[in-house]
N, C-alpha and C positions, 0 to 999 in steps of 0.2 A: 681378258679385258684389254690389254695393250693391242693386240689385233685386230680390236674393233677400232680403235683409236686410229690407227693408221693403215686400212684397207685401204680409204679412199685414193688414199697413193701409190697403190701398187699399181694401179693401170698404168699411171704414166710411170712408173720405175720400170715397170715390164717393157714399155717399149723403149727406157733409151737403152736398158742392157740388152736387149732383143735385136737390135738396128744392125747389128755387124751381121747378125742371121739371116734376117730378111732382104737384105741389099743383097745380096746373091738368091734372093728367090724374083720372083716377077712381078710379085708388088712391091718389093723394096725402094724402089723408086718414087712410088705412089704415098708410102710411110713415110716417108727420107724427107715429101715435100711439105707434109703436114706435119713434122715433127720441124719446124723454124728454130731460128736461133732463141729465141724469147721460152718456148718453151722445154729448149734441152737446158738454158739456165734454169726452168721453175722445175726439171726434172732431179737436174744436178742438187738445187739447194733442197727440196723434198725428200731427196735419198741420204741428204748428211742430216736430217734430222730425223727420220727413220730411225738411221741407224743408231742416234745419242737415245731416241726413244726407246729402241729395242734394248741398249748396255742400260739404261736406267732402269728397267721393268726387268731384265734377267739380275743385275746386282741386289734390287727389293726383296724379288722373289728367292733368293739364296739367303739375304739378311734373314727373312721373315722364317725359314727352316730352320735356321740355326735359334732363334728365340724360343727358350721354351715355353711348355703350351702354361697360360695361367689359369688357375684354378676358378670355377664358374664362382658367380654372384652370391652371397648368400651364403656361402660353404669358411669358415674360417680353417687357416693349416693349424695342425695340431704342431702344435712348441712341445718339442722334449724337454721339460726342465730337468736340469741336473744338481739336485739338493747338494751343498757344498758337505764336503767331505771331514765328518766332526770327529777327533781322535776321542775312544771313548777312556772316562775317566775309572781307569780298575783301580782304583788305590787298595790299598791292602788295610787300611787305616780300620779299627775294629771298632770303630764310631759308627762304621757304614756297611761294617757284617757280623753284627753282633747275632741277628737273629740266624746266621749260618755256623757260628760257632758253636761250641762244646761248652756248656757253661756247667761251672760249679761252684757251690755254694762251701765257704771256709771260714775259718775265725782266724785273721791276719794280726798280726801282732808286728812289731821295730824294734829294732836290734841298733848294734853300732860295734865298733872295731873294738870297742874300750873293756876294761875288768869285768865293771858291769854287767855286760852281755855275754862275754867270752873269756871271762878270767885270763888274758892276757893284758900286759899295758905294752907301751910303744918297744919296749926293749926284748920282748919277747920276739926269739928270730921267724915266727909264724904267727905275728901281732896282722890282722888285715889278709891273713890267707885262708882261702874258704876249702871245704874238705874237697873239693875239684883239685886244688892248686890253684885256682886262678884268682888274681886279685879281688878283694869287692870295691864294689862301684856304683856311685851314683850318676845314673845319667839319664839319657833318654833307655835306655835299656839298661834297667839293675840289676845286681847281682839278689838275690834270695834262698830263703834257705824252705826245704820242703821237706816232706816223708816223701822217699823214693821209691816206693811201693805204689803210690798216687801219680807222681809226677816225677819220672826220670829226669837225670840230669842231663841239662840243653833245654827242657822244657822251658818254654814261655808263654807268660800268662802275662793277659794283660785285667789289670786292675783297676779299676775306675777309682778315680781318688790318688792315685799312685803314680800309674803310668805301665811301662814295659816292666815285666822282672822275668830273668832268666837263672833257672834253677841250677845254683852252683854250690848250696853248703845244706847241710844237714845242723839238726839241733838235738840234743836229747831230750827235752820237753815237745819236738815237733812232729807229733806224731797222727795218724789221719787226717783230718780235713782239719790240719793248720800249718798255714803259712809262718814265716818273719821278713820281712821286709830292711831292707838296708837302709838304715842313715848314716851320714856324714857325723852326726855329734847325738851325744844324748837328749839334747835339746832341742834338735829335728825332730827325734822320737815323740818323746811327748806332745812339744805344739804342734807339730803336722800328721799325726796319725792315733798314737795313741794305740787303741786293741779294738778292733772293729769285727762285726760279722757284714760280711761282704759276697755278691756272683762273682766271680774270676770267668775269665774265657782262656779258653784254650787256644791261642794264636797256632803254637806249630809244638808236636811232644817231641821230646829230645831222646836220643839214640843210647844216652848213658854214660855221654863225653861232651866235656865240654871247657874250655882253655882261656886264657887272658887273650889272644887271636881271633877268638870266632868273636866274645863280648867286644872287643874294638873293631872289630868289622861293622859289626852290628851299630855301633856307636855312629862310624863314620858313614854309615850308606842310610841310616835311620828307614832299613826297609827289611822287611823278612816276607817270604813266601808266606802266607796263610793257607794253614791247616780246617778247612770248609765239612772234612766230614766229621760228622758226630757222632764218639762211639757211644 
């Protein structure tokens, strides 16, 4: 396209860069006379505009390669979206895998440190030590007492009503599918629990050991692996 634009100039550019060639042939002379002053200036200023024409239309034509090509009319680019990255929520919480738990059916009873429950009172040097050794406790994970034929000790069960209990004493009344559960006073016993037939889940079964260490572990990180198969 630029070459259409500026042929018309080429004739007179051809002869004034030509003029040094032909003057040594034998028309040279005859070129030299037709070629005046008037038109070797319109020669002159025609070849400096060529030439701006020529560096405009070769720097276009290198922009225009370097542009990538756009996509036709009508076609929209497909957008990758990229769904923000959601950490997922595994809680162990048995609120939210109950139907993946082990459930069983008990008749839970309360206890407490006192004569009462355990024929010791406070002076007794094993007043508050469960047949593990390890202290009882109330907390987010209690201490309770099982048949260990059912539920080996470290067993935890979670209780609805209750909360966590991890199996750390034996009773001589406690035997198959019953629990006793830990209170703080015998007065917890009665208004907050009382003798109930209760599902238990099976959180995670215990190995057949279990210490005042793992229960304050347990206490302070308020998380245990769940036990998901059911035997």
């Amino acid at each position: 396209m630029a070459l259409f634009f500026v042929s018309p100039s080429f004739s007179l550019l051809f002869s004034y860069i030509s003029l040094p060639f032909w003057g040594r042939c034998e028309y040279g002379e005859e070129i030299e006379k037709k070629v005046n002053k008037k038109n070797m200036k319109l020669v002159h200023t025609t070849y400096v505009i060529t030439t701006v024409i020529f560096l405009f239309v070769a720097v276009f034509l290198l922009t225009e390669q370097s542009v990538p090509l756009k996509e036709p009319l009508g076609m929209k680019q497909k957008q990758v979206q990229h769904k923000p990255e959601v950490e997922e929520n595994r809680t162990t919480s048995p609120e939210n895998l109950l139907g993946q738990l082990e459930k069983v059916n008990v008749v839970a009873t309360g206890y407490y440190a006192g004569v009462e429950s355990t024929g010791k009172d406070s002076s007794h040097p094993q007043y508050g030590i469960t047949y593990s050794g390890a202290k009882v406790v109330r907390g987010e994970y209690s201490t309770i007492a099982a048949d260990l034929n059912l539920f080996p000790l470290g067993t935890i069960l979670y209780i609805p009503g209750y909360g966590y209990g991890v199996v750390a004493d034996i009773g001589s009344a406690i035997k198959g599918n019953i629990i006793d559960l830990y209170f703080d006073t015998k007065e917890d016993v009665f208004s907050q629990w009382g003798k109930k037939s209760v599902d238990v889940y099976v959180v995670k079964r215990g190995d057949g050991y279990v210490n005042d260490a793992m229960i304050q572990e347990l206490n302070s990180k308020q998380v245990v692996q769940v036990n998901t198969q059911v035997n």
